[in-house]
C-alpha positions in Angstrom: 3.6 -10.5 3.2 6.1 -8.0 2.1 6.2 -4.5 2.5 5.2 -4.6 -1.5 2.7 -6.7 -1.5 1.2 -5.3 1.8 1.0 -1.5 -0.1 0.1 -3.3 -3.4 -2.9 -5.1 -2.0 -4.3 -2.7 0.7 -3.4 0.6 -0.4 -3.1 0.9 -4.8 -5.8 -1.5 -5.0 -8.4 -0.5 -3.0 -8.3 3.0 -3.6 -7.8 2.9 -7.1 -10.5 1.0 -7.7 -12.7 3.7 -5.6 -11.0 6.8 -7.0 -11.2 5.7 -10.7 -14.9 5.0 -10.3 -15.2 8.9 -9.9 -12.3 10.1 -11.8 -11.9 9.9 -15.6 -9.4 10.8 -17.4 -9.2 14.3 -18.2 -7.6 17.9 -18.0 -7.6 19.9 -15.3 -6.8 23.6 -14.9 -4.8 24.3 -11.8 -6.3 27.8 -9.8 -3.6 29.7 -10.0 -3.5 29.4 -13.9 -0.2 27.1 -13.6 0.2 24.6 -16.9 -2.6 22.0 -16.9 -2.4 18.8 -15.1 -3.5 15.7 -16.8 -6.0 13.8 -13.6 -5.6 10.0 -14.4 -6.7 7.0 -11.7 -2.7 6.3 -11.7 -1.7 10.2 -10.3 -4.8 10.2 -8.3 -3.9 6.6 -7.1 -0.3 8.2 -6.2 -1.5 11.5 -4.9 -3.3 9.4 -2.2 -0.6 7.2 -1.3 1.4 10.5 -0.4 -1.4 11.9 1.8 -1.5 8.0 3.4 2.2 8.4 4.5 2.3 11.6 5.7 -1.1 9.7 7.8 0.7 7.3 9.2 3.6 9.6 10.6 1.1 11.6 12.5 -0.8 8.5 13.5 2.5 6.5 14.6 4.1 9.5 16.6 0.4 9.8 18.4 0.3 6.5 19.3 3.9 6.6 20.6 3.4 9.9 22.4 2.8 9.2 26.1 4.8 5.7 26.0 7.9 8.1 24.8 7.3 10.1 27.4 7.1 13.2 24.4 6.1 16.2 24.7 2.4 17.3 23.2 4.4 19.1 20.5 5.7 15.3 19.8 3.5 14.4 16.9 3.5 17.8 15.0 7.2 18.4 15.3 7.5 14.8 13.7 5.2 15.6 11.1 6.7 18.6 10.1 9.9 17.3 9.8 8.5 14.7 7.8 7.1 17.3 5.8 10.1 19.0 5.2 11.8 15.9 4.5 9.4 14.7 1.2 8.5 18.4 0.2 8.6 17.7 -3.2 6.4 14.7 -2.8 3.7 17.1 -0.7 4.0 20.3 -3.2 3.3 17.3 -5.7 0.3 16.4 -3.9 -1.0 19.9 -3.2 -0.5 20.6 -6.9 -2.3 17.7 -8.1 -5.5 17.9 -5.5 -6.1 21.3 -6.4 -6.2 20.1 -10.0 -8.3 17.0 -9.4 -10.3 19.3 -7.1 -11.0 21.6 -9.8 -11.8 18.9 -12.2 -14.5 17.5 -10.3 -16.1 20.5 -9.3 -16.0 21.9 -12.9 -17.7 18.3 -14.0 -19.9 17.6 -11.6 -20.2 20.8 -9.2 -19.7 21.4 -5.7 -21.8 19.0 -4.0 -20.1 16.5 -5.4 -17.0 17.8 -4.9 -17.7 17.7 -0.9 -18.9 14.3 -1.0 -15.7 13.3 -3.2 -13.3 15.3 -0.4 -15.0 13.6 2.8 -14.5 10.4 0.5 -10.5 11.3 0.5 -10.5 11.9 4.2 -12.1 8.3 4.6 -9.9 6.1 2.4 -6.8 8.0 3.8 -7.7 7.6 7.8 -9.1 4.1 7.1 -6.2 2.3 4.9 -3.8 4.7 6.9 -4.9 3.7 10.3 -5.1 0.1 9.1 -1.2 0.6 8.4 -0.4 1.9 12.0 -2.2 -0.4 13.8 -0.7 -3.4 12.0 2.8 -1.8 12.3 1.8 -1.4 16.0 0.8 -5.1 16.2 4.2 -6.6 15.5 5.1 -6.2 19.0 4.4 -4.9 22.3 3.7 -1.3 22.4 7.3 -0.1 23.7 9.3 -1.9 21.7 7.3 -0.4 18.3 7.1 2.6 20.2 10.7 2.8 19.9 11.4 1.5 16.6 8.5 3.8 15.3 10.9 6.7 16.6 14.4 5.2 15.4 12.5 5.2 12.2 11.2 8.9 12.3 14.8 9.8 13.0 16.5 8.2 10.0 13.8 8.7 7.5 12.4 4.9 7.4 9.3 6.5 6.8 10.2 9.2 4.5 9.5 9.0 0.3 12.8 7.7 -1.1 14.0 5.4 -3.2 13.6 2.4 -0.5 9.3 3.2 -0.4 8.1 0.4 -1.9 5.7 3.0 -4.1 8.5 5.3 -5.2 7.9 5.1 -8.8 4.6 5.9 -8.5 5.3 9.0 -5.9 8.0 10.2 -8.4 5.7 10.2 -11.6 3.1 12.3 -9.6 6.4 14.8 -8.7 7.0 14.5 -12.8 3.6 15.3 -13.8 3.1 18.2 -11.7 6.3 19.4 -12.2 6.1 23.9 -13.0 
């Protein structure tokens, strides 16, 4: 299965079919009174491929920690670099969750707005942890281990135009644009 088909299938899929249960399509008003946001299952589907990404860093560099020999500071130093790295991609993100956020809580109040939230948290540690491990799996834990942190340090992991979901990250960048 290719890198393509392995996001296609387990990550777009899955999730969209969740999120755009809950979702409709609709207009959202950002908190701090920036232009509206248009929330669709597409963005939303988007929006959560970023947050599964930025998952699997973290989850990869922890795994990879003590076999390294890294410091503790190992997996935040490579998240925040990672962080830096796809900035636009997270401020795209952060700008549409606070939207789609707002939306649900104005629709359907807060209640449901905590149960959609924990609901996020799931599908992103599930579908990202399923990533990691079968990244992990390819090989014996050094030898990932170390091809894990060659690609942390040349941005294999980062949002560009190699990621097999680029298009999708960039239209989330485009539709939250100021």
């Amino acid at each position: 299965m290719s890198k393509i088909e392995f996001w296609r299938s387990h990550a777009i899929v899955k999730i969209a079919i969740v999120v755009a249960i809950e979702v409709s399509s609709s207009v959202a008003q950002a908190q701090d009174a920036k232009p509206k946001i248009l929330i669709t299952p597409a963005l939303t589907e988007a929006h959560t491929i970023i947050g599964m990404q930025y998952f699997v860093v973290g989850t990869l560099a922890k795994a990879c920690e003590a076999t390294l020999n890294k410091p503790e500071t190992y997996t935040k130093e490579i998240q925040n670099i990672w962080l830096a790295q796809n900035k636009k991609f997270i401020d795209a993100l952060t700008r549409y969750q606070t939207a789609l956020f707002a939306d649900i809580a104005a629709r359907e109040g807060k209640e449901k707005l905590a149960a959609e939230k924990s609901r996020y948290r799931q599908i992103i540690i599930a579908q990202g942890s399923m990533m990691a491990d079968q990244f992990m799996s390819r090989g014996e834990k050094p030898v990932q281990c170390a091809k894990a942190e060659h690609g942390f340090s040349i941005g294999y992991f980062d949002i560009t135009p190699q990621f097999p979901l680029y298009a999708e990250a960039m239209t989330l960048v485009q539709a939250t644009a100021d």
